[in-house]
C-alpha positions as CSV (number, residue, x, y, z in Angstrom):
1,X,145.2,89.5,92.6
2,X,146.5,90.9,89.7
3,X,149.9,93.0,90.5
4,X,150.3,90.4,93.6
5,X,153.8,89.5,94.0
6,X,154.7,85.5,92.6
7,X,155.7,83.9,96.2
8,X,157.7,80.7,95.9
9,X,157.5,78.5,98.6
10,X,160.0,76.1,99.5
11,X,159.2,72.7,101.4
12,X,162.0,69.9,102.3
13,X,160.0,67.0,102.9
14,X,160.4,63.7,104.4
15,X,158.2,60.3,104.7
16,X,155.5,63.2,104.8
17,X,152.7,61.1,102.9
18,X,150.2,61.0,105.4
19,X,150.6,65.2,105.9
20,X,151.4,66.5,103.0
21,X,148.3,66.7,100.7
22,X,146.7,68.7,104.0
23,X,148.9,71.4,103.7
24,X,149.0,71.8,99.8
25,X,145.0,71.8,100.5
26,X,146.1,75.0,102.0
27,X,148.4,76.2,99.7
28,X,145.5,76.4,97.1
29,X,143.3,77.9,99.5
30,X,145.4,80.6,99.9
31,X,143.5,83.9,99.1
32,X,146.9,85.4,97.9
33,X,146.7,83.3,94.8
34,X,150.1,83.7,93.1
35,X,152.5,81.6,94.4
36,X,154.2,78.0,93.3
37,X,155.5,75.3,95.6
38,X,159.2,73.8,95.2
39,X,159.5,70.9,97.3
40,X,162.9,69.0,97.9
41,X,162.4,65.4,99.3
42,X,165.4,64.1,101.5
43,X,164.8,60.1,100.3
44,X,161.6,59.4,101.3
45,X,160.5,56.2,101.3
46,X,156.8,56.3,102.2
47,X,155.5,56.7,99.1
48,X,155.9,60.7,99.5
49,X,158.1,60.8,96.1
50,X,154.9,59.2,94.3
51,X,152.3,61.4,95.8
52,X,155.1,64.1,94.7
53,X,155.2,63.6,90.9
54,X,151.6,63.0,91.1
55,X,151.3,66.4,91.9
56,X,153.4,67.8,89.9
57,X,151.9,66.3,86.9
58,X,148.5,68.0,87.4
59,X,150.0,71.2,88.9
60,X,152.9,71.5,86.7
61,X,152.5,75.4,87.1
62,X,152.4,75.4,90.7
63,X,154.3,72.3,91.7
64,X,157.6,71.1,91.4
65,X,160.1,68.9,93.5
66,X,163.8,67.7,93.3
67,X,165.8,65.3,95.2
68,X,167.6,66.4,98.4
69,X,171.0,66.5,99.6
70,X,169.6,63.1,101.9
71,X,171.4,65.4,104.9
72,X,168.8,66.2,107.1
73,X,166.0,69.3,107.4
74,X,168.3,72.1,107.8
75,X,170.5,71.2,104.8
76,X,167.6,70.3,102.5
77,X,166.0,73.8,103.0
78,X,169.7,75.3,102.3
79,X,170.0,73.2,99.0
80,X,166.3,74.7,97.7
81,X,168.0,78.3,98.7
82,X,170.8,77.5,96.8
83,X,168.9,76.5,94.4
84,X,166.7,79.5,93.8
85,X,167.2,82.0,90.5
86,X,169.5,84.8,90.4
87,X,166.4,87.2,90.9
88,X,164.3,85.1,93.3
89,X,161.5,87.0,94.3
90,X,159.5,86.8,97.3
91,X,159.8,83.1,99.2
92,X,158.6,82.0,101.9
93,X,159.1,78.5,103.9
94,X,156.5,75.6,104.7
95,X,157.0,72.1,106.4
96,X,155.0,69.2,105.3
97,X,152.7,68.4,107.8
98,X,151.7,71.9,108.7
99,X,148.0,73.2,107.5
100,X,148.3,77.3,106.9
101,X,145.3,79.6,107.6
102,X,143.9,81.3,104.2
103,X,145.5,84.5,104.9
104,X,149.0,83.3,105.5
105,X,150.7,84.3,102.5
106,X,148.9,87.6,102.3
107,X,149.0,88.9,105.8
108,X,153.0,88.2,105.4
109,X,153.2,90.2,101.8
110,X,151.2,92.7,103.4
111,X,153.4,93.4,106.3
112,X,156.3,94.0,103.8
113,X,155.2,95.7,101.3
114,X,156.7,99.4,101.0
115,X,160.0,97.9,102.8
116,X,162.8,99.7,100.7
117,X,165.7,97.3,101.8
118,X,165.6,93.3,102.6
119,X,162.6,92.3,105.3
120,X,161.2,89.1,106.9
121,X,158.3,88.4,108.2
122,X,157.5,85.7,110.6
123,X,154.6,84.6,113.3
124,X,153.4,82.8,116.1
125,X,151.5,79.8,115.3
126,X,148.6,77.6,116.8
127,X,150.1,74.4,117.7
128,X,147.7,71.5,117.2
129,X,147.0,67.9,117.6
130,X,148.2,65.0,114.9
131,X,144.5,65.5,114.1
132,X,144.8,69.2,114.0
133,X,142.5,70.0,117.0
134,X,143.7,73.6,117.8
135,X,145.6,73.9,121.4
136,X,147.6,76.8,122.5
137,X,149.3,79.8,120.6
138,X,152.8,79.5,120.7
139,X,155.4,81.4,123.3
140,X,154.9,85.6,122.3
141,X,158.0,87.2,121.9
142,X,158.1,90.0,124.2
143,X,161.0,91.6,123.3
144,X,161.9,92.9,120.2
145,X,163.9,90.5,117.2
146,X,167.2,91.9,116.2
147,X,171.0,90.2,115.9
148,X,172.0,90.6,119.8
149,X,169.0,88.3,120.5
150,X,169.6,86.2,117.3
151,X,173.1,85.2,118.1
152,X,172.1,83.8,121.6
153,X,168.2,82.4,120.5
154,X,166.3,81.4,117.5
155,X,162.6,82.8,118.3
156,X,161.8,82.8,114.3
157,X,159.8,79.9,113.3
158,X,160.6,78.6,110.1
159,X,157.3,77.7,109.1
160,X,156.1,81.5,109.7
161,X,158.7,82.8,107.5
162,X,158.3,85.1,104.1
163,X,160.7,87.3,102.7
164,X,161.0,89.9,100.5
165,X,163.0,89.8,97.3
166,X,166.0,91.6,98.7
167,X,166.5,89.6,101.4
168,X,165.9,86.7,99.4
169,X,168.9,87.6,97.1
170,X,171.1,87.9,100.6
171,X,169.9,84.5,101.6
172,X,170.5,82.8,98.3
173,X,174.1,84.3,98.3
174,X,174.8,83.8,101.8
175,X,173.9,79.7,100.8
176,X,176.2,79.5,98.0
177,X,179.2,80.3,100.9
178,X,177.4,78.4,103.6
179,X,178.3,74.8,105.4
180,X,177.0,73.4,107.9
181,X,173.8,75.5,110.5
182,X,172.2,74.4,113.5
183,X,168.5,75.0,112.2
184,X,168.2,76.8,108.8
185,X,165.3,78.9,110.8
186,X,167.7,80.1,112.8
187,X,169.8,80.9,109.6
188,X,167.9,82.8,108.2
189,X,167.2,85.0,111.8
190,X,170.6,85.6,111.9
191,X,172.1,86.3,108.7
192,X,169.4,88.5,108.0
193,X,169.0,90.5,111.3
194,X,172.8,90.7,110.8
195,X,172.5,92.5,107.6
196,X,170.0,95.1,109.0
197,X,166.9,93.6,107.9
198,X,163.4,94.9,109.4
199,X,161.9,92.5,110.9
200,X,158.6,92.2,111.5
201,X,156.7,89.5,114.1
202,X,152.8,88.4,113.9
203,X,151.4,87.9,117.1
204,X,148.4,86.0,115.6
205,X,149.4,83.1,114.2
206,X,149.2,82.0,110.4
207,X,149.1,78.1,110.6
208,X,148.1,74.9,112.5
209,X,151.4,73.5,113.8
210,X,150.7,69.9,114.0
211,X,152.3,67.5,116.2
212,X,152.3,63.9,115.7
213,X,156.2,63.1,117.7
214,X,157.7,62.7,114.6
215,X,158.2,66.7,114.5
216,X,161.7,67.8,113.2
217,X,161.7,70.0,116.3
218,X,158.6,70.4,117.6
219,X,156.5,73.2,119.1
220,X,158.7,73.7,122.6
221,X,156.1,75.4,124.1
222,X,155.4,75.7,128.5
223,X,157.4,75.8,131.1
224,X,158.8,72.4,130.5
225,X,160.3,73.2,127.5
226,X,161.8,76.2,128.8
227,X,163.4,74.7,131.7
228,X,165.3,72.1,128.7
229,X,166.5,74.9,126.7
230,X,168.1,76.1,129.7
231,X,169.5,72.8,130.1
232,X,171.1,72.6,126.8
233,X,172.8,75.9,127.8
234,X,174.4,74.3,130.8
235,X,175.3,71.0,129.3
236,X,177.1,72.1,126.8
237,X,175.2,71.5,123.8
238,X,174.5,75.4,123.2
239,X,178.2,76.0,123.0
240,X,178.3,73.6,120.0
241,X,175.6,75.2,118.5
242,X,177.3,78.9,118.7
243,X,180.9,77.2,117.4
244,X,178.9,76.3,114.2
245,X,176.6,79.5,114.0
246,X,179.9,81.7,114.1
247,X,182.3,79.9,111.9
248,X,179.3,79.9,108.9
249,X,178.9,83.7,110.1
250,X,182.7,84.2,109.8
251,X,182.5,83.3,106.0
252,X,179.7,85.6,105.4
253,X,180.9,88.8,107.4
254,X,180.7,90.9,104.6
255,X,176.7,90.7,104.5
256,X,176.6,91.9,107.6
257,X,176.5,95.5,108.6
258,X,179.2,97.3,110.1
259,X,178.1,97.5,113.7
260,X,177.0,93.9,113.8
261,X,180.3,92.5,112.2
262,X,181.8,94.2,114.8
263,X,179.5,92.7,117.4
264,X,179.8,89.3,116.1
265,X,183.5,89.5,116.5
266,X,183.1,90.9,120.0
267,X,180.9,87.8,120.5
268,X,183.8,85.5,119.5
269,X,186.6,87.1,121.5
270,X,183.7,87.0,124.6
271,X,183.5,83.2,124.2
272,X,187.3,82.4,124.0
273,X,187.9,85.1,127.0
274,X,189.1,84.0,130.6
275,X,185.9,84.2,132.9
276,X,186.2,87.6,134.0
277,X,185.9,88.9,130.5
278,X,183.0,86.7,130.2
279,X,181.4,87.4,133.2
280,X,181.1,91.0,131.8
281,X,180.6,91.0,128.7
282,X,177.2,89.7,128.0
283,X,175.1,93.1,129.1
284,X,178.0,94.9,127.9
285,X,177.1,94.0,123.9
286,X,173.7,93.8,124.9
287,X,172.6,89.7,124.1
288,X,169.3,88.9,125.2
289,X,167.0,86.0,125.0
290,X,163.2,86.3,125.7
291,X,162.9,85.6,129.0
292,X,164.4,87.0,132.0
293,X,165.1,83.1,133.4
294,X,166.8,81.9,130.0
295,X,168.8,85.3,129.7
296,X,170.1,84.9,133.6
297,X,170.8,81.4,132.4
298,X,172.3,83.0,129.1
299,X,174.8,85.2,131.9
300,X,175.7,81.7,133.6
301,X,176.7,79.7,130.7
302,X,178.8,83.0,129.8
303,X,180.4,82.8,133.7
304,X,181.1,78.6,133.1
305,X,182.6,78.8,129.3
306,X,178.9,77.2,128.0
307,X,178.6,80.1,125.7
């Protein structure tokens, strides 16, 4: 490996005892061999702080944790990005009760390298059991990832994700100025497809995505799942989600290129428009999401002010 770019990976954990030492497992198996962990624990109280500084005590190379903001997942990832170095490198971002495939870490660096400006990579995954018995692949993502899909749906899983060091520098500056985000996946999907990133998505996954219903989020995989995203669309709850993904966009405009600061400000007058202005105006700039069901539900949430 010599020559291999240093990856850090950053992991908020959580009462994640009875996970975590499974997925280090696989850190170390990783056949891209330079990287280091940096974990942040949100107050565990599980015993994960112990198993923690055990760790770190016979990795002290690789391994390293702090304490967290004790705000949730989303601003615990924010607070290791904030934390990072002034020239971070590559990162990428784990969970804690995950278990990544060998060639995670190098099928992601490979994907980027020769990428002149910033880059992300990101992946399906193979969603598993608590016992991690393999089931189904995650949802594919049919259409392509850029900003007019990224301000109306997250498809980047934050457990897939590695970025290059440019982009890494963007994130870590756009944390210094940002409040509070929905998910801090769908953070980073936007600020960086915003600032004309390439991205680049794996259709074989990279990990075992365990579920044991404690899952911050979960896999939302199947028909099921889909029909309660377009739920949360028509409640209501998606409208909340966009107020806070555009005013933390607002204070980071200047990241983002021309054409989509533009877009994101058409977004904003489409949201506060009377309905015919709305009815419009989502094929006009273009917003997608994956699906042709969600995006016809993306056009009615637009028609009833949901957007």
């Amino acid at each position: 490996m010599s020559g291999a770019p240093h990856v850090t990976v950053l992991m908020a954990s959580y009462n994640g005892r009875d996970w975590l030492s499974a997925q280090i497992e696989s850190l170390f198996a990783q056949t891209h061999g330079t990287w280091s962990l940096q974990v942040s624990d949100d107050g565990s109280v599980d015993g994960t702080r112990d198993l923690l500084e055990t760790l770190a005590a016979q990795h002290p190379v690789r391994i390293a944790w702090q304490p967290g903001p004790g705000r949730g997942a989303a601003q615990n990832f924010l607070a290791l990005v904030r934390d990072l170095p002034e020239a971070p490198g590559w990162i990428a971002f784990a969970d804690q009760d995950d278990v990544w495939f060998p060639d995670k870490i190098a099928r992601g660096v490979a994907a980027l390298t020769g990428e002149a400006g910033p880059a992300l990579y990101c992946s399906v995954t193979q969603i598993a059991e608590a016992d991690l018995t393999p089931r189904e692949v995650s949802d594919a993502r049919p259409r392509p990832l850029g900003f007019r899909n990224a301000l109306v749906q997250n498809v980047v899983a934050g457990n897939t994700i590695l970025v290059n060091p440019k982009a890494a520098r963007l994130l870590r500056e756009a944390a210094q100025r940002t409040g509070e985000v929905v998910m801090h996946d769908w953070w980073v999907y936007l600020l960086l497809s915003g600032a004309g990133a390439a991205l680049h998505h794996d259709p074989v996954p990279g990990l075992l995505y365990r579920q044991h219903g404690s899952n911050e989020v979960g896999a939302n995989k199947g028909s099921r799942a889909r029909l309660r995203r377009v739920g949360m669309i028509l409640t209501g709850r998606y409208r909340r989600w966009n107020d806070i993904n555009t005013s933390w966009l607002r204070t980071v405009s200047d990241l983002l290129t021309e054409e989509n600061r533009a877009l994101m400000e058409e977004f904003d007058r489409m949201r506060a428009g009377p309905l015919p202005v709305r009815a419009r105006m989502v094929d006009r700039l273009g917003l997608y999401r994956q699906t042709g069901l969600s995006t016809q539900a993306l056009r009615l949430a637009a028609v009833l002010g949901k957007l």
